[in-house]
C-alpha positions in Angstrom: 37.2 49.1 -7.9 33.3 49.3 -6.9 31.0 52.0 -6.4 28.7 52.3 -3.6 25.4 53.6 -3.5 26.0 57.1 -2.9 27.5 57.8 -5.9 24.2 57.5 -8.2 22.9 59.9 -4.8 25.7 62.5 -5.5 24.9 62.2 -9.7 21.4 62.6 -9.3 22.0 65.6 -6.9 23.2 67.2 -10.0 20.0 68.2 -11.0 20.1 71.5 -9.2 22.9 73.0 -10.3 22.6 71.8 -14.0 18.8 73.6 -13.7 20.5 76.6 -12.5 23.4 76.6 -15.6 20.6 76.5 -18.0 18.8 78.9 -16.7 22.3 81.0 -16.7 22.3 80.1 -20.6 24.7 77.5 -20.1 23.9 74.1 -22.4 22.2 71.7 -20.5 23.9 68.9 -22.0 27.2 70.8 -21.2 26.6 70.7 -17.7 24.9 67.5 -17.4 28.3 65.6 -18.8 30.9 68.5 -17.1 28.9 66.9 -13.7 29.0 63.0 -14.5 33.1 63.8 -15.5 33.3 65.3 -11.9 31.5 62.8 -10.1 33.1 59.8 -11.9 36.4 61.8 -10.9 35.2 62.3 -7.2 34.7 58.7 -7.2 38.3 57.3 -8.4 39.7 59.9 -6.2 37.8 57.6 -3.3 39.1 55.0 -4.6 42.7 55.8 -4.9 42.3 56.5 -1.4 41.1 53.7 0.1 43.5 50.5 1.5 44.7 48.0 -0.1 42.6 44.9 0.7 45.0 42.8 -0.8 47.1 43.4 2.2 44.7 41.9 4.7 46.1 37.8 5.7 42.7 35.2 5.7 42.8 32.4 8.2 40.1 30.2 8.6 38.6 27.9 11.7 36.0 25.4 10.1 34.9 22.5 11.8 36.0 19.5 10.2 32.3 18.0 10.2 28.7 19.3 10.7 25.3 17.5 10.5 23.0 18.0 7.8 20.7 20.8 8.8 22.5 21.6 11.6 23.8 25.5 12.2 27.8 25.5 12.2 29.5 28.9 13.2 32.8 29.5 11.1 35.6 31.8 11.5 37.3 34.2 9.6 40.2 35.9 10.8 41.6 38.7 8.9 45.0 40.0 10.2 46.1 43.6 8.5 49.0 43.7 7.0 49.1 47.2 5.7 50.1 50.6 7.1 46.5 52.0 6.2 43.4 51.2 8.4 40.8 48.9 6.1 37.4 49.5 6.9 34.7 47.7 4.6 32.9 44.6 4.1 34.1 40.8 3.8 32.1 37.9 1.9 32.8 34.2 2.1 32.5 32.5 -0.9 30.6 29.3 0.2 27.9 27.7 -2.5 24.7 28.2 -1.7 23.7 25.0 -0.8 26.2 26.0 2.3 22.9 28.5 3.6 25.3 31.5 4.2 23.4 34.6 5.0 23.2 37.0 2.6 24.2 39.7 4.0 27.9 41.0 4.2 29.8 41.8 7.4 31.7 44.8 8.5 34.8 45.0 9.3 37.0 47.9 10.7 41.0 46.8 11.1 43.3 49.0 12.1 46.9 48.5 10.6 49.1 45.7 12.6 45.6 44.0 14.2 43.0 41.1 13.5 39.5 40.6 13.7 37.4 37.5 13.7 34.6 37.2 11.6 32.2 35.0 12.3 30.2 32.8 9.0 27.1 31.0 10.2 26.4 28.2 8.2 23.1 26.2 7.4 23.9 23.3 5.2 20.7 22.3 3.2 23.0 19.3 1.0 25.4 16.5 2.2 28.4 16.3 0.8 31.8 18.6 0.8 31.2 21.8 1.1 34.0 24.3 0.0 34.7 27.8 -0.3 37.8 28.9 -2.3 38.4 32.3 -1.3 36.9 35.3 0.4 36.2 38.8 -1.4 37.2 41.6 0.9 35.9 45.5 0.0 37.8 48.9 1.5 35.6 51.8 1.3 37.2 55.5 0.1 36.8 58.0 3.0 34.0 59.3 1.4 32.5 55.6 0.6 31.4 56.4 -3.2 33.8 53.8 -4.0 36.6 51.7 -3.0 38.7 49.1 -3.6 38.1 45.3 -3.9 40.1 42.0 -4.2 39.9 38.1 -4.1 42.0 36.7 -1.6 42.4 32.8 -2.0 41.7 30.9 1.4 40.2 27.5 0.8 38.1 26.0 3.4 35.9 22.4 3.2 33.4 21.2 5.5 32.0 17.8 5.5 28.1 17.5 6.1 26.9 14.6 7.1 23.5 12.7 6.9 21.8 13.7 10.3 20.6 10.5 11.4 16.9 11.1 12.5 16.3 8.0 12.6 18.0 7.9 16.1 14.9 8.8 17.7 13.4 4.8 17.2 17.2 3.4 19.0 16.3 3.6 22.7 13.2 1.6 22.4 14.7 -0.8 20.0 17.4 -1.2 22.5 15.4 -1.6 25.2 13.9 -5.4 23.6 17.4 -6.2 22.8 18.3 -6.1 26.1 14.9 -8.3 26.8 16.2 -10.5 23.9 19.4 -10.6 26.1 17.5 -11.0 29.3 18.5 -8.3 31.0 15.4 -7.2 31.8 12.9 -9.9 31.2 12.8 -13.7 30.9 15.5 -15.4 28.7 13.6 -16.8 25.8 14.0 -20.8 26.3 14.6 -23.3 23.4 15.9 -20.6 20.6 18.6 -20.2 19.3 22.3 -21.8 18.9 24.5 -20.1 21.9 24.6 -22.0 25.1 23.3 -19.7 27.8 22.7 -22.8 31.1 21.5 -25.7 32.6 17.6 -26.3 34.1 15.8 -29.0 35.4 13.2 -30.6 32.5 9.8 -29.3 32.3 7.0 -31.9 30.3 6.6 -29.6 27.3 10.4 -29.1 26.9 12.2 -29.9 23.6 13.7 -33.3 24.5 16.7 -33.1 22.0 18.1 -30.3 24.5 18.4 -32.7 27.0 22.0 -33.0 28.8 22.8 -36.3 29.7 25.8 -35.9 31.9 24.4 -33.3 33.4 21.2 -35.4 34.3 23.5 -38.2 35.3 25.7 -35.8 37.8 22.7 -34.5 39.0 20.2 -37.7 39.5 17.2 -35.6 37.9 16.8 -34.7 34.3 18.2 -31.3 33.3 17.9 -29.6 29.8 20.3 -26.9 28.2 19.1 -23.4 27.1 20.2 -21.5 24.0 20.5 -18.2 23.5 20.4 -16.4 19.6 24.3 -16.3 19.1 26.2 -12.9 19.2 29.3 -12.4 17.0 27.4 -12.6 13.8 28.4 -10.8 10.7 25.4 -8.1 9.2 26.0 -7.0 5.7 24.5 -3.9 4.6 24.2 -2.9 0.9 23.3 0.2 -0.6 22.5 0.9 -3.9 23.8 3.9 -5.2 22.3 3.5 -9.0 19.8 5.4 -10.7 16.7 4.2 -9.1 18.5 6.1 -5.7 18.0 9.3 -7.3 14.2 9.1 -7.4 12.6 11.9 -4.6 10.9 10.2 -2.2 8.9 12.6 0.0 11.4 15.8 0.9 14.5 13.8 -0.1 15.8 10.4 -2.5 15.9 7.1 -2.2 19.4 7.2 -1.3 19.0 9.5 2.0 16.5 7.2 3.0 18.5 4.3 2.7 21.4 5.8 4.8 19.2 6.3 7.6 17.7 2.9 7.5 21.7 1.3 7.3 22.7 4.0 10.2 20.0 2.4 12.9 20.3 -1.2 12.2 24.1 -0.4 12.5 24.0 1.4 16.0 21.3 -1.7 17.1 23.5 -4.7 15.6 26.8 -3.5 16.9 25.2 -3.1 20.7 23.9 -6.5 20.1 27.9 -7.8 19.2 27.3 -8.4 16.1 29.9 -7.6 13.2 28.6 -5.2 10.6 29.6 -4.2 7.3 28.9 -1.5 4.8 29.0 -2.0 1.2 27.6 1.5 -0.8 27.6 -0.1 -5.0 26.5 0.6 -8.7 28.9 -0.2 -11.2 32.1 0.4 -8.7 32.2 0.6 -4.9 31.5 4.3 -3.9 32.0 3.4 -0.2 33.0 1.1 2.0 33.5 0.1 6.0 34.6 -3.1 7.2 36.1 -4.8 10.6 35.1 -1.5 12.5 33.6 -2.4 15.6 32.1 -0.7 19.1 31.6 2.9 19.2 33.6 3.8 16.0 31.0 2.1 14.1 28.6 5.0 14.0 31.4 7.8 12.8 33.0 5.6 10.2 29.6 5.2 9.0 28.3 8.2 8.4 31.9 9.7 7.2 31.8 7.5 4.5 28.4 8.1 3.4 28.6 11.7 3.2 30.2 12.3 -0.1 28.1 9.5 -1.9 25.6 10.8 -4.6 23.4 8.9 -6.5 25.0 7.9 -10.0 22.5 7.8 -13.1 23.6 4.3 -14.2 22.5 0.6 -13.7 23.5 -1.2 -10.7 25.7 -4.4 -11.9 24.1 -6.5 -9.0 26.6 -9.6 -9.9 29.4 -7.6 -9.2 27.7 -6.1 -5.7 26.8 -9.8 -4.7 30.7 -10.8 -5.6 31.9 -7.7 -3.2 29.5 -8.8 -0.2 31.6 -12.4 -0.2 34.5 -10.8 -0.4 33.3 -8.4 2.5 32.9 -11.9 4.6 32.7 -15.5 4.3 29.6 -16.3 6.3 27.3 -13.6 6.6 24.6 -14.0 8.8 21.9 -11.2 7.4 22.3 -9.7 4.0 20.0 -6.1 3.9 19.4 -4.7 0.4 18.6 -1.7 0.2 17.2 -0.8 -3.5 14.5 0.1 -5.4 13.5 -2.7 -6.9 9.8 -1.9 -8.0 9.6 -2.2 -11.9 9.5 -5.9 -13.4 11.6 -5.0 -16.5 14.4 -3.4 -14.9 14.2 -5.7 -12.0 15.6 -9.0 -14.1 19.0 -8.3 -13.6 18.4 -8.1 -9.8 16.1 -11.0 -9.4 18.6 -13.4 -11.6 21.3 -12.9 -8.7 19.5 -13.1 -6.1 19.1 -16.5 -5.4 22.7 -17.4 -5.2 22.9 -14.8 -2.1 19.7 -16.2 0.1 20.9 -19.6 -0.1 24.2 -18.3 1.9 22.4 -15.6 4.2 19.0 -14.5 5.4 18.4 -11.8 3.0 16.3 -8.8 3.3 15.3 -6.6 0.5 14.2 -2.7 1.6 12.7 -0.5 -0.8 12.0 3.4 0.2 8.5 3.9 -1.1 6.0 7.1 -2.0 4.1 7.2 1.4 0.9 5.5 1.4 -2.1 7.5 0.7 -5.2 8.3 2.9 -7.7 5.3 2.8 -10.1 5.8 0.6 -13.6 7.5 1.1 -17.2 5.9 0.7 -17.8 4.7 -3.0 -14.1 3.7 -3.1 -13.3 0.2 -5.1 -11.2 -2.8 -5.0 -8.8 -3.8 -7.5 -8.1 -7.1 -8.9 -5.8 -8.0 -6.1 -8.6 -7.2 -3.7 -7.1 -4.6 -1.7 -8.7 -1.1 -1.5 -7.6 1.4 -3.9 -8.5 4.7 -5.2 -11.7 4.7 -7.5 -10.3 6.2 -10.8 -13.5 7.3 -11.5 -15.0 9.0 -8.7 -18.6 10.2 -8.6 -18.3 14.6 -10.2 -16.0 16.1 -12.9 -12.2 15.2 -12.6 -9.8 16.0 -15.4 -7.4 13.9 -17.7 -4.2 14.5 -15.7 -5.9 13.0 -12.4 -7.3 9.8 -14.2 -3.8 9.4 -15.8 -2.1 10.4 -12.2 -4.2 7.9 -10.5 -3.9 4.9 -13.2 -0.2 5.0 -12.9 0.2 4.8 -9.1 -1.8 1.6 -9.3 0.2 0.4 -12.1 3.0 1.2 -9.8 1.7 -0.4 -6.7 1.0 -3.5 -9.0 4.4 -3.6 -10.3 6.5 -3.5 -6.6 3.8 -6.5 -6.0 4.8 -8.5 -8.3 8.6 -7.7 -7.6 8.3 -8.5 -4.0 6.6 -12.1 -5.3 9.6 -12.8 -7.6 11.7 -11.7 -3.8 10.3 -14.1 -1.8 10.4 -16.8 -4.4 14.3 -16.5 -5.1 14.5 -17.2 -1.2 14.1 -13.7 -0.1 12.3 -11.1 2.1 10.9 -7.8 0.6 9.9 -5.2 3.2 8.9 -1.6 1.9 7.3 1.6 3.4 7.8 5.3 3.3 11.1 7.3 4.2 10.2 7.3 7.9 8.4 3.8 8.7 11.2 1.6 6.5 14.4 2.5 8.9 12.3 1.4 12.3 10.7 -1.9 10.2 14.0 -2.9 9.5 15.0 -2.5 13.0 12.0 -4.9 14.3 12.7 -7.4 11.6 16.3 -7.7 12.6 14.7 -8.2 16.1 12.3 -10.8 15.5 15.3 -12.7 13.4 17.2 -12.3 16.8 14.2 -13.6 19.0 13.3 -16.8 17.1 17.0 -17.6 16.6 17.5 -17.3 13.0 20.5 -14.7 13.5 
């Protein structure tokens, strides 16, 4: 049972007549409880008379998937099972996370009939989204009260990450296809793919001479390479702690996903194989011999239900599940957060064993990069410009502290990115929105000058 606001309307309509008792010499008290009795009867009276919304039947019509962000209509449709007609309101129980409005729809079913309700939904967090059942309220005829249940109807949506990074693909695709020579010059000399047969030019590599060729055709001619397709592109994510650090409006880890989402659409277009390893201490997701336009889905359904774990990423065990993803990969992409010395040992002691079997490359989501300083800025010991810590004017403890720290920090993912490129390495890091498209150009230029 629930009361509606009418009834404390009706109570405090009381007023009058319990006035007009006293003034009669009837006990105000008296007739102030002699009215609550009759309105608290008036209202289980409503009550008694309203449907039964236990009688009404929930099916649902939910997309199987939506897009982070992204508005997704669902349906409710309530069939009436009763003999009475239920009018009311309905409310989906979806988390809030879900964005469903607040506010509660009508509904008006007459006995024997359905209606569709329709549940707009926002998502604001990727995942599974579920709601487990729907709480229908039949107003009295007077609607002081009425009459409510919970009627179980589970329904899931899967949201996944929205991929906005897909705004840098056409241009990235467009020097792939150069790299290809569709629409430019075929790059001469690079690479290990035969591509055809030339006549010699004095400045041409002469270890790419063909000698039957030359003899067949009584002048010197020269083979071209091409950088060789099929090649097999390991991404790893890292789903320890260090992936639950915000970064901007989101983590670490939402970053990451959309930097492994673009060099996946631009790898597979360029025929190479590509493979998804998401690790801490266990494999939270994986994708593996998917190829062509399934790539992209398989992707992103796996990702979706990953969130970060508070633990330390066992990076031994990660590198032993790359081999075991392949035998020869051609281009191992790290994506962590590997920006603190201490907690970076474990890390940089594996490493090496990787890059000698693969071209490695280390991305690490960082804080955005501040505004270059103003006049009167200084240089810090590694003579790059930097904040002054101790601008000219007042500036409190919390600022000097604030600003000490970030260049501690930026000091740190130096000195990590040194130890990278020493175990044999390549550390690339930038904010949430420049790291996915840097990524992107590096796999290019590893394309281009035939290293891949």
């Amino acid at each position: 049972m629930f009361v509606t606001g009418r009834l404390p309307l009706l109570i405090a309509a009381g007023a009058v007549p319990v006035v007009l008792l006293a003034s009669a010499g009837v006990d105000a008290w008296i007739a102030a409880a002699a009215w609550i009795v009759l309105c608290a009867a008036v209202a289980f009276a409503d009550a008694a008379a309203a449907a039964d919304p236990r009688r009404l039947r929930v099916q649902r019509r939910i997309p199987r998937r939506a897009l982070l962000g992204q508005r997704v209509d669902t349906e409710l449709w309530l069939q009436n099972t009763g003999a009475r007609r239920v009018r009311g309101r309905v409310r989906d129980a979806w988390q809030p996370t879900a964005g469903a409005p607040m506010e509660r729809p009508a509904i008006d079913i007459p006995p024997g009939e359905r209606r569709r309700v329709i549940v707009p939904l926002l998502p604001r967090r990727r995942g599974e989204l579920s709601s487990e059942f729907v709480v229908a309220r039949s107003d009295g005829p007077l609607r002081m009260a009425g009459r409510q249940a919970k009627i179980p109807a589970r329904g899931t949506l899967r949201v996944l990450p929205p991929f906005t990074a897909r705004r840098h693909l056409p241009s990235r695709l467009a020097r792939l296809r150069e790299l290809d020579g569709n629409t430019s010059v075929q790059v001469r000399g690079q690479g290990t793919e035969f591509d055809s047969l030339r006549e010699y030019v004095r400045g041409d590599d002469v270890r790419s001479i063909d000698w039957r060729a030359t003899a067949r055709a009584g002048t010197t001619m020269l083979r071209t390479w091409r950088p060789e397709r099929d090649r097999h592109v390991v991404i790893v994510i890292d789903t320890g702690r260090t992936a639950a650090a915000r970064v901007g409006d989101g983590v670490r880890l939402d970053a990451a996903m959309e930097t492994a989402l673009l060099l996946a659409a631009l790898a597979t277009r360029a025929g190479d194989h590509t493979h998804l390893l998401m690790f801490d201490r266990v494999t939270r997701a994986r994708v593996t011999r998917v190829d062509g336009p399934a790539l992209l889905p398989a992707l992103v359904d796996a990702m979706a239900p990953v969130e970060p774990q508070l633990i330390d990423t066992d990076w031994d065990a990660a590198f032993s599940q790359v081999r075991a993803l392949t035998s020869r990969p051609s281009l191992v992409v790290l994506l962590t957060a590997q920006d603190a010395p201490e907690a970076a040992r474990g890390f940089l002691g594996s490493l090496p064993a990787l890059a000698r079997r693969a071209h490695v490359l280390v991305g690490t989501v960082t804080v955005p990069t501040p505004s270059p300083p103003a006049a009167g800025a200084s240089r810090g010991a590694s003579g790059r410009a930097g904040p002054d810590p101790l601008p000219d004017g007042p500036r409190d403890a919390a600022a000097v502290y604030r600003a000490a720290a970030a260049e501690r920090g930026l000091r740190d993912a130096a000195t990590v990115a040194s130890a990278i490129g020493r175990a044999g390495a390549e550390a690339i890091a930038d904010s949430p929105e420049a790291l996915p498209p840097r990524i992107a150009d590096r796999y290019l230029q590893l394309k281009a000058a035939g290293r891949l």
